[in-house]
C-alpha positions, 0 to 999 in steps of 0.5 A: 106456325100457331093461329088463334082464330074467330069464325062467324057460324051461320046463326050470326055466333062468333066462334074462338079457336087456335091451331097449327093448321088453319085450313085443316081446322077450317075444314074439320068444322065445316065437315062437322068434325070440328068443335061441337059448337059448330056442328050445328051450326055450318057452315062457318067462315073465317072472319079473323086470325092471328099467327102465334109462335108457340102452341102456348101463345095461341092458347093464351091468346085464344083465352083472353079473346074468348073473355071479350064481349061480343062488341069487342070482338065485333070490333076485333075483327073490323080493325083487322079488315079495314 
């Protein structure tokens, strides 16, 4: 399985990715490991994702997540939790 993910890093930023293990990937910002991004700016949480088929569907659904505004994603993520 493929996710495509969202985390809220600890200045408030939202923060897109995908991968093949959610909890390894998790775990890899959190350690600062991950993406430079997050590095400084831990610890991230999970607030969003989606399982994908393909390597392929994550990254193209990673893409069209990252060109929404900050609001869409805001509302992205709500819709998911409500």
């Amino acid at each position: 399985m493929n996710y495509t993910y969202i985390l809220r890093c600890a200045d408030g930023t939202l923060y897109t990715g995908w991968t093949n293990d959610l909890e390894k990937r998790l775990e890899a910002h959190n350690s600062g490991t991950g993406a430079k991004y997050t590095r400084s700016r831990r610890p991230c949480r999970l607030v969003y994702f989606e399982e994908l088929g393909t390597k392929e569907e994550a990254m193209s659904r990673e893409f069209h997540i990252k060109r929404l505004t900050r609001e869409e994603k805001l509302r992205l993520i709500n819709s998911r939790n409500e």
